[in-house]
Structures are given as C-alpha cells and as structure tokens.
C-alpha positions in Angstrom: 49.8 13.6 33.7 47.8 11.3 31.0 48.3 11.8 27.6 45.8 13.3 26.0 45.9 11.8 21.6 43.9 14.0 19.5 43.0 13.2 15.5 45.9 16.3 14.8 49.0 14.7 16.7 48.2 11.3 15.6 48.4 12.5 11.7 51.5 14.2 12.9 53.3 11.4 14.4 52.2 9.6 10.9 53.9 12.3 9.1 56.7 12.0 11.0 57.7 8.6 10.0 56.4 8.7 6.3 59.1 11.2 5.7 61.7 9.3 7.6 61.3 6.8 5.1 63.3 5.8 2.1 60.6 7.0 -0.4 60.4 10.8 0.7 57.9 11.3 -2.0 55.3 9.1 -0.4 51.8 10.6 0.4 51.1 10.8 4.1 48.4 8.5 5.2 45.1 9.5 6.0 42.6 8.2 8.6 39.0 8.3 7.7 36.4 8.2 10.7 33.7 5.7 9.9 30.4 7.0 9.4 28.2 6.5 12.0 24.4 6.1 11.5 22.0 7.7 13.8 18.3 6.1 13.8 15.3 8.8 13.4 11.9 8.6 13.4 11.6 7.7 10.0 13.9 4.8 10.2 11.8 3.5 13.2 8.9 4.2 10.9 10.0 2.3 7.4 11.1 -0.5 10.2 7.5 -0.7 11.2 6.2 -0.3 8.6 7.8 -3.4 7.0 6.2 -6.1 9.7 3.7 -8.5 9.3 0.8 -8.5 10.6 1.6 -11.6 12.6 4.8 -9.4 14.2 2.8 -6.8 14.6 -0.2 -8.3 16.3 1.2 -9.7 19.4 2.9 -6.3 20.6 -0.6 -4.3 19.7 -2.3 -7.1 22.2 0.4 -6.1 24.8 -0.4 -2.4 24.8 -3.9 -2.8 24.5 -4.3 -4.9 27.6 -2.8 -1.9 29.8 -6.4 -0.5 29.1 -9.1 -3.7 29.3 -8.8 -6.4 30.8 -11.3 -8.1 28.2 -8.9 -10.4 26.4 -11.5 -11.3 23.3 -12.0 -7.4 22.9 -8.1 -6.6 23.2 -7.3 -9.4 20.7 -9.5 -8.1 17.8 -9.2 -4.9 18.2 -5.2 -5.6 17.7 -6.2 -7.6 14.5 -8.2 -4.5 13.3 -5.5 -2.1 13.5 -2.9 -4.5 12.4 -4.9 -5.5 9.1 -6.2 -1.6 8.6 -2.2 -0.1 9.3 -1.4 -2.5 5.9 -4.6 -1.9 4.0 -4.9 1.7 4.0 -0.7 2.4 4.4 -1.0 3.9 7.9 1.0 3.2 10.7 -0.2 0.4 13.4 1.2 2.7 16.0 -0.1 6.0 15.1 -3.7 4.2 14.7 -3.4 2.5 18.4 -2.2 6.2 19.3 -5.4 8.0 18.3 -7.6 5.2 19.4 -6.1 5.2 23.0 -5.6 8.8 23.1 -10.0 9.1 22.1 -10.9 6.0 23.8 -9.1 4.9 26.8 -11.6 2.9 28.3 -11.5 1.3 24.5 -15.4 0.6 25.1 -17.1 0.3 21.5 -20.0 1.6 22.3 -18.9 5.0 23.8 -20.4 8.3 22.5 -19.1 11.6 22.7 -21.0 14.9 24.0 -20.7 15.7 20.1 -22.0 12.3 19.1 -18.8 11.1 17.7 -19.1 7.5 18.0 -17.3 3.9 19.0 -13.4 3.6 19.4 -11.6 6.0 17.6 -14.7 8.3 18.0 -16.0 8.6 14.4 -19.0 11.2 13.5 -21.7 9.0 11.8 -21.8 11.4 8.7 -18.3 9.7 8.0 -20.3 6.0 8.0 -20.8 3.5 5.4 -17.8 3.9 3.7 -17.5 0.8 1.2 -14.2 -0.2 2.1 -15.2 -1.0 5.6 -18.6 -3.1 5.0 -20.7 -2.2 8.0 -21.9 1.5 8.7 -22.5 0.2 12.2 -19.3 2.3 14.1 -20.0 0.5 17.1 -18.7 -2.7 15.7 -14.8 -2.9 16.7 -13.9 -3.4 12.6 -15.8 -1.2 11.3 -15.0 1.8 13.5 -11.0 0.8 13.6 -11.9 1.0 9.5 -13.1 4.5 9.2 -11.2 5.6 12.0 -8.5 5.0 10.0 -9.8 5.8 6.3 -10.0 9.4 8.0 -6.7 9.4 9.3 -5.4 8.0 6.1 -7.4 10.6 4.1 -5.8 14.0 6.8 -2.4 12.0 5.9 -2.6 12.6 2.2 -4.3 16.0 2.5 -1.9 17.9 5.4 2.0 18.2 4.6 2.6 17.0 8.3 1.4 14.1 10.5 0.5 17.1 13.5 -1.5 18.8 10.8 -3.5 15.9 10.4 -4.2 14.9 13.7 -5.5 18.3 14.6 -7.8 17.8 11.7 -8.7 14.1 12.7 -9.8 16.0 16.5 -11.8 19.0 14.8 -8.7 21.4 15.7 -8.6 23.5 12.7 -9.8 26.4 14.0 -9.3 25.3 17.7 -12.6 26.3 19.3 -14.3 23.1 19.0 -12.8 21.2 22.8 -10.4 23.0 25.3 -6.7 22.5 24.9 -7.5 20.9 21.9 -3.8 21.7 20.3 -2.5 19.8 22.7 -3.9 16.5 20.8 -1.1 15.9 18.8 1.8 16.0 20.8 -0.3 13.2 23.0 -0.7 11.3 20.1 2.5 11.3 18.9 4.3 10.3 22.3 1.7 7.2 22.6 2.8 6.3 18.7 6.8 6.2 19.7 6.1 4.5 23.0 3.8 2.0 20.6 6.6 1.8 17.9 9.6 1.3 20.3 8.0 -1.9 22.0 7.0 -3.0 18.9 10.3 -3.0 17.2 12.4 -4.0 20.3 10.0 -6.8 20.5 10.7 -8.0 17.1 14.1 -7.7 17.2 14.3 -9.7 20.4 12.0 -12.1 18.5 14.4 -12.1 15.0 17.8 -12.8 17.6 16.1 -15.6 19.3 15.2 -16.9 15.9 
C-alpha cells in the first residue's frame, strides 16, 4: 500500500520531533503554502492593454488575414485598430471583435439593410465626428474611428462591457435584428481568441529577445 502524506500528518511528524528536543518550549514549525496566482480576464486585459502598437500590429494582421486575402487592406486596417485601441483607451481585441463579428467579409464599402455603413457598420448620423477627420465611413480610418468612439462612448456609459455591446448592435430593447442578444457573447469569444494570440505571440517574441 503507498503512503498517502497529507498537510496534517506532516505537521504531526514535525511536532513530534520539536518536542523530542532539548528546548521543549520551542514553537512547532509551521508550513505556509505559497500563494498561487491565477490569471483572469483582466490580467489578460491590463497585459494588452500595455503593448505597443508595433507588438500589437503584427498579431492584428494575422487575424485579419483569416478573413481577406487583400494584404494592403488587412495591413491598414490592423494599423487603424491598433492606433484607435491607444487613442480612445479601448481594447485592440474587443475592436477587431466587433468589426469581424459586423463585417466578416471586412469590405469597406458594405451597407447594412438599415444603412449602417463601412466596417464596423456605423449609422451615418454618427459621422463627422472631429476626432476622426473624414465623415466619409467608407474610408477604412475613418470608420475603425467612429466605430470605435461609439464603443468607447457605450464603455463609459454601461457598467458592463455586454451592456455596451448590446447598445453598440441596437439591442436595447431587443426588437431591432433576430437573436440580437446573442451579439455579445460572439463578440466576446472573438476578443479572447484575439487577446490570447496576441499575448502568447508577444511573449514568444519578449523570450526570443
């Protein structure tokens, strides 16, 4: 039969020879389990979140081209997200998330039966916002631009990233497209799927360094 130690005979057995010692007064010793850390979201999300562009740029180009095969188009739309996830304080995978998840075909010029417009489907009453320079939401920047703005903006305003997605896809009241509570758990797989290449990219990158 194998023996089986557990954490209570081990302190026993420790016991056992403090007290056979010549200083009976001695305290008995105590083992201490190190603390181990588990990673959640958030960590994965302050990790991201602390990239440069130039980390982050490569691994958006990766994803992107599982969905074109237009290498110009892939490129700047991964310079788009990765300078509008720093500018506006949103992250590069969530925004890659959303514009997938509205646009797989990642065609700029798509329109929606609603007339939402480009390649994270923007409404044209959201266009011309100054921060973004061009009202034209066919252009790759300036739709990745207010795409984001609006995502940034359903951030601040909602107490939870679900919240604002629904928000972002009309889903308040849920009548607007079929199923459309379903948007956020889509979205939110495609962002950790996003994030975990991203970071175990890097890190590959940072050990080869």
């Amino acid at each position: 039969m194998h023996a089986i130690v557990t954490t209570a005979m081990v302190s026993w057995v420790l016991g056992m020879m403090v007290g056979s010692s010549s200083s009976p007064s001695a305290p008995a010793a105590v083992i201490v389990a190190p603390r181990v850390h588990v990673a959640t979201a958030s960590d994965s999300l302050r990790a991201e979140s602390a990239l440069h562009a130039t980390l982050l740029r490569p691994q958006l180009e990766v994803y992107f081209s599982r969905f074109s095969g237009d290498r110009a188009l892939v490129r700047r739309i991964s310079r788009a997200v990765a300078r509008e996830a720093q500018r506006q304080q949103v992250p590069a995978s969530l925004i890659a998330a959303v514009l997938v998840t509205e646009n797989t075909t990642l065609k700029p010029e798509a329109r929606s039966s609603v007339g939402a417009l480009g390649l994270m489907q923007v409404m044209p009453m959201h266009a011309g916002a100054a921060l973004c320079g061009s009202s034209d939401l066919t252009d790759v920047d300036s739709n990745i631009c207010h795409g984001t703005m609006i995502l940034a903006r359903n951030l601040r305003r909602t107490p939870t990233t679900t919240a604002a997605l629904l928000r972002y896809n009309g889903c308040v009241r849920g009548t607007n497209t079929p199923d459309c509570h379903r948007y956020p758990s889509k979205v939110l797989v495609r962002a950790g799927k996003v994030r975990q290449q991203i970071l175990s990219s890097t890190n590959t990158l940072e050990t080869e360094g």
